[in-house]
C-alpha positions in Angstrom: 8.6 -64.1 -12.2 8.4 -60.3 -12.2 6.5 -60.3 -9.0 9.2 -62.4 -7.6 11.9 -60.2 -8.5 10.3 -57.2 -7.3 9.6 -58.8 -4.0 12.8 -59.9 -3.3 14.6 -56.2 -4.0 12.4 -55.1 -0.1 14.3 -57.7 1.3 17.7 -57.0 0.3 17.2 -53.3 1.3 15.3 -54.6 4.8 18.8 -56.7 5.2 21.2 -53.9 4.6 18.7 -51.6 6.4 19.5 -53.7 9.7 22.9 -54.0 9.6 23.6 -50.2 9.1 20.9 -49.4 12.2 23.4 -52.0 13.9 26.4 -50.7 12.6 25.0 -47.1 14.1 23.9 -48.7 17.4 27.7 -49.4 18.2 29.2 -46.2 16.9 28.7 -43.0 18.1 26.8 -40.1 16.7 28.8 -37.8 14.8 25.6 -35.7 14.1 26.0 -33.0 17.2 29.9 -32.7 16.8 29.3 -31.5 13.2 26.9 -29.4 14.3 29.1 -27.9 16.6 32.1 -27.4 14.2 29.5 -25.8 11.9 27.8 -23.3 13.8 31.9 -22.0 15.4 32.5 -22.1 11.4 30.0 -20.1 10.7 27.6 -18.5 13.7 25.6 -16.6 10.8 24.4 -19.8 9.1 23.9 -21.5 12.3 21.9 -18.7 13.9 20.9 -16.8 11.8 18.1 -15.1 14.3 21.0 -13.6 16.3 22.8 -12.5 13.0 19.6 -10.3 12.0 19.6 -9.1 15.4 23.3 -7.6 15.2 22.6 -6.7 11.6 19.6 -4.5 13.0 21.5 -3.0 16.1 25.0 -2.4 13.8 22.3 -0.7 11.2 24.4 2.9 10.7 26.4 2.8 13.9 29.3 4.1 12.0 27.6 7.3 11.7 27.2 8.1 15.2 30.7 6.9 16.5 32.0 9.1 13.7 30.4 12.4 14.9 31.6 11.2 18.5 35.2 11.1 17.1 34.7 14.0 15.1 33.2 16.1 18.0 36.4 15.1 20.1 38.8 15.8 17.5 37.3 19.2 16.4 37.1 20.5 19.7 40.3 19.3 21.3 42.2 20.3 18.1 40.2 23.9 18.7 41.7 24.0 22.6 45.1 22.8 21.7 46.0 25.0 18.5 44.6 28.0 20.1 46.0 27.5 23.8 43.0 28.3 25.6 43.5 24.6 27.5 46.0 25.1 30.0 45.6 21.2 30.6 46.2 19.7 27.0 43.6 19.0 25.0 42.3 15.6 26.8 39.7 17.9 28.6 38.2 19.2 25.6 38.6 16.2 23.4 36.0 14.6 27.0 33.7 17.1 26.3 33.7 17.1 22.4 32.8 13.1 22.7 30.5 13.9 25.5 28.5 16.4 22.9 29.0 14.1 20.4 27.4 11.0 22.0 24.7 13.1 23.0 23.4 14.4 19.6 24.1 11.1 18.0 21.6 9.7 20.4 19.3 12.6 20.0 19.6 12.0 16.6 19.0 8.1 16.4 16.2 8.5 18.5 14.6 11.3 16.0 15.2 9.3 13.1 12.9 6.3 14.6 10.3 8.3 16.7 9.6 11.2 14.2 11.0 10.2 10.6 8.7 6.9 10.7 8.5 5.2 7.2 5.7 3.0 6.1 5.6 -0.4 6.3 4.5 -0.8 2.7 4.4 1.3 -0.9 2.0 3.4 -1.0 -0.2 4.0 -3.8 -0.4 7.6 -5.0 -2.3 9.6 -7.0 -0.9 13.1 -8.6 -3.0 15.2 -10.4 -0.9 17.7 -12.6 1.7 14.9 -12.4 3.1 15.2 -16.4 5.5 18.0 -15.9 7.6 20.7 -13.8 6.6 20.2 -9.5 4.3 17.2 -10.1 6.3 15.0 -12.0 9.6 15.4 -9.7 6.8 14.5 -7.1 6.0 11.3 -8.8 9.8 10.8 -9.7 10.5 11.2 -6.1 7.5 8.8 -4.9 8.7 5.7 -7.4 11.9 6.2 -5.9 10.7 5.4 -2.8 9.3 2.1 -3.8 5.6 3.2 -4.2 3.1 3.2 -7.0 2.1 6.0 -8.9 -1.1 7.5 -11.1 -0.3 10.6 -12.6 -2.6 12.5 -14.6 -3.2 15.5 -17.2 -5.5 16.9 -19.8 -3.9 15.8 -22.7 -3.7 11.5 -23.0 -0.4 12.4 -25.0 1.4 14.6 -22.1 0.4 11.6 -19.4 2.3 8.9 -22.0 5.0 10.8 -22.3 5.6 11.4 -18.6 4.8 7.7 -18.0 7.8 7.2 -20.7 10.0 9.5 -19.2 9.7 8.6 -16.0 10.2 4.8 -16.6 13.8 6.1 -18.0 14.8 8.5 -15.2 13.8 5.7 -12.3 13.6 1.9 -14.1 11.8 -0.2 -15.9 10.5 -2.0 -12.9 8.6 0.6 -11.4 4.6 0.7 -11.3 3.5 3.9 -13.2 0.0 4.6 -14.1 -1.8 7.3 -16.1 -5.2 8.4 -16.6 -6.4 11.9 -18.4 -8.4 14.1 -16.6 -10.0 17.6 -16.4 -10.0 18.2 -12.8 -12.7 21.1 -13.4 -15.2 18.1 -14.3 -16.7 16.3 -11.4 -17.5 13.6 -14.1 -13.3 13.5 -15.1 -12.6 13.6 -11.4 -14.8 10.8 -10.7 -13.4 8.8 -13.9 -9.6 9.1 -12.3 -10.7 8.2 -8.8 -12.6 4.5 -10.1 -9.5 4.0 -12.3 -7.1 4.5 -9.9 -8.9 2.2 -7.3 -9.5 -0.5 -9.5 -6.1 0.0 -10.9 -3.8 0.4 -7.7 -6.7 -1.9 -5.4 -7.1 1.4 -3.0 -5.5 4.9 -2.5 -3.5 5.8 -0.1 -2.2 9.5 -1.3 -3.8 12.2 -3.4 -1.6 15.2 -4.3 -3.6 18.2 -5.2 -1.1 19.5 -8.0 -2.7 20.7 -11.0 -3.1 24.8 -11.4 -2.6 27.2 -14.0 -1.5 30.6 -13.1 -3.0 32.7 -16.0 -0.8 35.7 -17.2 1.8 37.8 -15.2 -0.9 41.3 -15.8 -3.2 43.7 -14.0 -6.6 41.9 -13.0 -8.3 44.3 -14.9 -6.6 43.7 -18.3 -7.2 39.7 -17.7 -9.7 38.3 -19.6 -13.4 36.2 -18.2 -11.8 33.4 -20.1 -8.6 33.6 -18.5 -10.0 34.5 -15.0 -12.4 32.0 -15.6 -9.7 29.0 -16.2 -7.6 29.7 -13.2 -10.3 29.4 -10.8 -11.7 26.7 -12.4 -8.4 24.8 -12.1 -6.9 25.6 -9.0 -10.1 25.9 -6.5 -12.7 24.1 -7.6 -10.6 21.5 -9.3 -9.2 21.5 -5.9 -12.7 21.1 -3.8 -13.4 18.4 -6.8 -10.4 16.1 -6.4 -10.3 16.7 -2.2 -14.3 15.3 -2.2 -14.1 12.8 -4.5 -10.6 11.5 -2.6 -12.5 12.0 0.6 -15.1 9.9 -0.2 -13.1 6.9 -1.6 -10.9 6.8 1.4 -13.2 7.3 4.4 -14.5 3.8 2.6 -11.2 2.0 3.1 -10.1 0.1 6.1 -6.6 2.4 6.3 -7.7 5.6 5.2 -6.1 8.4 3.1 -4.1 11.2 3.5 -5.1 14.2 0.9 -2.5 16.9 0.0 -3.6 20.1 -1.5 -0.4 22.6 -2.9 -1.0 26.0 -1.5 1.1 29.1 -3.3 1.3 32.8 -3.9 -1.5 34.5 -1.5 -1.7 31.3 1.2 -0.4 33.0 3.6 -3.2 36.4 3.0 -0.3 38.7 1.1 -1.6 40.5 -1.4 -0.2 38.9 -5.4 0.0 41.9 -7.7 -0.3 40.7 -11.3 -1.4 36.9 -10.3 -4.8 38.8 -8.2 -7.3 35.6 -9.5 -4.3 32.9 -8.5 -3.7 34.5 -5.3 -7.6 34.3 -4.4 -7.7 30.9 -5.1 -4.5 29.6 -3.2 -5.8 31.7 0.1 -9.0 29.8 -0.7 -7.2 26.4 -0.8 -5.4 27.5 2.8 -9.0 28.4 4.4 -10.2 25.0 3.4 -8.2 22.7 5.1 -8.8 24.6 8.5 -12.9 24.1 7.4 -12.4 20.2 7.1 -10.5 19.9 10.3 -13.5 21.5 12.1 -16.1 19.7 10.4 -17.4 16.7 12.1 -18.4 14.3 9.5 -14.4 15.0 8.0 -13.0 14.4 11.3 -14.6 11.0 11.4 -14.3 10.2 8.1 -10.1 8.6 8.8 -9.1 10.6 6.4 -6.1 13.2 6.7 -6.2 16.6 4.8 -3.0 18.6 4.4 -1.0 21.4 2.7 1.9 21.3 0.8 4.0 24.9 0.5 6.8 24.4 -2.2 7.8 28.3 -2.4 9.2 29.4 -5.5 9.6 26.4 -7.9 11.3 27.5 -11.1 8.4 25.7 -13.6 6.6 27.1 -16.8 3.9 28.0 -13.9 6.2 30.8 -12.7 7.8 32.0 -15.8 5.0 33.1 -17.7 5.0 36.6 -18.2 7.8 37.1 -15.6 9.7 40.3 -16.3 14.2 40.6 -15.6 13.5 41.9 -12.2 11.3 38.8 -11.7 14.3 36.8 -12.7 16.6 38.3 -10.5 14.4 37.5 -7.5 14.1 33.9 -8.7 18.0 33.3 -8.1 17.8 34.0 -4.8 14.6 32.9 -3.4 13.9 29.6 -6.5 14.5 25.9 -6.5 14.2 23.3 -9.3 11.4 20.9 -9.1 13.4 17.8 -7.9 14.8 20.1 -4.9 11.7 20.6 -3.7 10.1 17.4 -4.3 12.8 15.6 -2.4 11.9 17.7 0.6 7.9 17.4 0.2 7.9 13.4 -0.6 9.5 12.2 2.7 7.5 14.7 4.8 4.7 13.8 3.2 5.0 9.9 4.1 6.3 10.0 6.9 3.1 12.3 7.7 1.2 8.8 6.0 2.9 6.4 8.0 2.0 8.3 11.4 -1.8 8.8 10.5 -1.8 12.1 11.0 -4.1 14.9 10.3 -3.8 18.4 8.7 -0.3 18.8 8.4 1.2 22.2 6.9 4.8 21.4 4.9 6.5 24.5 4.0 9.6 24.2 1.7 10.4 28.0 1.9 9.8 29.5 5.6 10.1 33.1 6.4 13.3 32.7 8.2 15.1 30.2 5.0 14.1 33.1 2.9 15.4 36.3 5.0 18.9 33.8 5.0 18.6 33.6 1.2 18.3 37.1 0.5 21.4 38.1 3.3 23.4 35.6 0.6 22.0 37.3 -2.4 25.4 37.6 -4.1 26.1 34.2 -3.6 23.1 32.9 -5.6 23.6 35.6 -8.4 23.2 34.4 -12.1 21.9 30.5 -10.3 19.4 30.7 -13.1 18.8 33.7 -15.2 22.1 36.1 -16.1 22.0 39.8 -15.5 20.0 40.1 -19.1 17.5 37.6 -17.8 18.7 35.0 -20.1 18.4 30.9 -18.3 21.3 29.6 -17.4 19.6 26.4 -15.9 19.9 23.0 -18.0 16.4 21.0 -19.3 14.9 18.7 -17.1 16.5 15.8 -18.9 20.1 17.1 -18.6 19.5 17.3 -15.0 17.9 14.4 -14.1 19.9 12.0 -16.8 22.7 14.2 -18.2 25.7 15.9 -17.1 24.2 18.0 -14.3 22.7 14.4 -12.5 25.3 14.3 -9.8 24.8 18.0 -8.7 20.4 17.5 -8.8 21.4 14.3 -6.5 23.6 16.5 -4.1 21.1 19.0 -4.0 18.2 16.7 -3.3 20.1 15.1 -0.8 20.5 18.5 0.9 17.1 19.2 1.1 16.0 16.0 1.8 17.9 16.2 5.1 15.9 15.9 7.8 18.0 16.9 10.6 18.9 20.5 10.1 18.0 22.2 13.5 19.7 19.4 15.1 22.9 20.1 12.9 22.4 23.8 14.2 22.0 23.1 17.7 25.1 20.9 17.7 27.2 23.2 15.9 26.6 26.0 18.9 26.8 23.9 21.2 30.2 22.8 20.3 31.2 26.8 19.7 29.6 27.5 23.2 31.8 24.7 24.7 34.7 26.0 23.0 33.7 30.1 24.7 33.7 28.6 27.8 36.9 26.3 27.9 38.1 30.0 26.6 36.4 32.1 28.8 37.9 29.5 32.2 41.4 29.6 30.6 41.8 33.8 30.4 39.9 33.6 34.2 42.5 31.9 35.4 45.3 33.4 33.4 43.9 36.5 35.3 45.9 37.4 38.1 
């Protein structure tokens, strides 16, 4: 009976089955007409390949039609309120849009061509990465979306940093830590395996770590101290740079390598820091001697400097005197400054592939600007009695002072700063010479 029953339910459904293929036969499809309604409802749904399309192309355009109004405005405003435009101001307020377009275009296409991003995190490696420039280089890094292995000395200072930084930028992010001495080629070699096998491969190795020894004559430093600083800055440099070297010229995508230069880079002499000044002018000669060596060259592997200037860290406050301090206001930057102006250089640098790169924070010409504003930077971090007037890093990266770091990374972070220049003149120069046709033909 209970075959019966289940045989019969086919044939009831068969049944129905044919009089609702009947019933559709003589009524017309509704199908295509829904369809229709839908997609004039709602074109995004319904084509969603053209939507990501106008998404893509509608990416930021407010930016660029505001500086071609803005351009018009400001400049025919200019003509108008001065009455050096004997015809109105629709003239200028052309030419002000014309300028506009122009650098929004110049500026568009900059942003794409030069500023290139990479297509995936990156997986870094920061040695010296637990406090002052290293660790605002790691902050700066997780907040771009990649993953991170910082190291230090002391297995305590690397969990702390690992801590803090999971508080400043989320819980979500991928930090990693590892202790090392970068003076030991056996330590060196210990972070490079754990990182690899941690992370799967290495895309960027920062060069951070250095000690600076004490602000004195060379000859009243000690072998010890002498000893330290050449042992941490160059040679834990040449460590670190080989070991990275090797690693990445393994890997299908390469590596890029990024040594910190300082004090005595550029072949100045470094009264009171003589032993740290010989080893950052040794750190600048070596990346020229890798891009001329052959085997380097065909190793995929890109070697670069990073120039930070005057970073106000524990690095450049030891044994600094209250002159010292005064020439910190004007020519210093915090940590997270700086960093927000390597990091995107320095990927950017990654996602073109290319090869020995020098990224100065503080150029000659930024600092002779800096000292012609002197005043204006009095008391930015010490007071007349040398006293700090800066907050802690955790005020200004959490606290209170959060909203003024964020404006002032966001300053340095800009990317576009000639451009800004050029486009400023050339508005004024537009202006002179809307002037200069106005009084020639006010001329009798």
């Amino acid at each position: 009976m209970s075959k019966t029953k289940f045989a019969a339910k086919p044939d009831a459904s068969n049944q129905a089955s044919k009089k609702q293929s009947t019933r559709n036969r003589d009524m017309p499809d509704k199908a295509p007409l829904e369809k229709l309604q839908k997609a004039l409802a709602s074109p995004k749904k319904a084509l969603p390949f053209l939507s990501e399309a106008a998404d893509r192309a509608t990416d930021g355009l407010h930016k660029p039609i505001g500086l071609v109004l803005a351009s018009a405005h400001i400049l025919g405003s200019a003509c108008l309120l001065s009455g050096v435009s004997m015809g109105g101001a629709w003239g200028p307020a052309a030419m002000g849009a014309v300028l506009g377009s122009l650098y929004a275009a110049l500026n568009r296409f900059g942003m794409k061509r030069f500023w290139r991003m990479p297509h995936a995190p990156l997986n870094v490696v920061v040695t010296g990465g637990t406090k002052g420039l290293g660790k605002a280089i790691a902050r700066e890094f997780l907040r771009s979306g990649d993953r991170v292995m910082v190291s230090s000395r002391s297995v305590q200072a690397v969990r702390k940093a690992m801590n803090e930084l999971r508080d400043e930028v989320g819980p979500a992010i991928w930090i990693g830590g590892i202790d090392c001495d970068v003076s030991s080629p056996a330590s060196v070699q210990r972070l490079t395996d754990g990182a690899a096998s941690q992370m799967g491969s290495i895309d960027v190795w920062i060069n951070n770590a250095g000690f600076s020894g004490s602000f004195q004559s060379f000859l009243d430093a000690s072998p010890e101290q002498i000893q330290e600083v050449v042992q941490t800055n160059l040679l834990g440099c040449l460590l670190c740079t080989r070991a990275a070297m090797r690693l990445m010229a393994a890997q299908p995508r390469g590596g890029h390598i990024f040594n910190m230069d300082g004090a005595g880079a550029d072949g100045l002499p470094t009264p009171q820091y003589a032993a740290y000044g010989a080893t950052k002018a040794g750190i600048a000669h070596l990346l020229g001697s890798l891009k001329a060596e052959p085997a380097c060259q065909r190793a995929r592997v890109g070697v670069h400097c990073l120039s930070p200037g005057m970073v106000l860290t524990n690095l450049l406050l030891e044994g600094a005197s209250d002159t010292n301090k005064q020439i910190f206001n004007i020519l210093c930057e915090q940590p997270e400054t700086v960093a927000a102006f390597l990091v995107p250089r320095a990927r950017t640098v990654a996602a073109r592939g290319e090869a020995g790169r020098y990224i100065r924070f503080l150029t000659l010409p930024r600092a002779l600007l800096r000292f012609i504003a002197a005043p204006l930077r009095a008391n930015r971090f010490f007071n007349a009695d040398g006293e700090p007037m800066y907050a802690a890093e955790r005020e200004r990266i959490l606290g209170q002072r959060a909203r003024r770091t964020e404006r002032l990374a966001a300053a340095a972070a800009r990317r576009s700063r000639n451009l800004a220049f050029a486009y400023s003149a050339s508005l004024a120069t537009a202006y002179a010479i809307i002037a200069a046709d106005t009084l020639t033909h006010l001329t009798p």
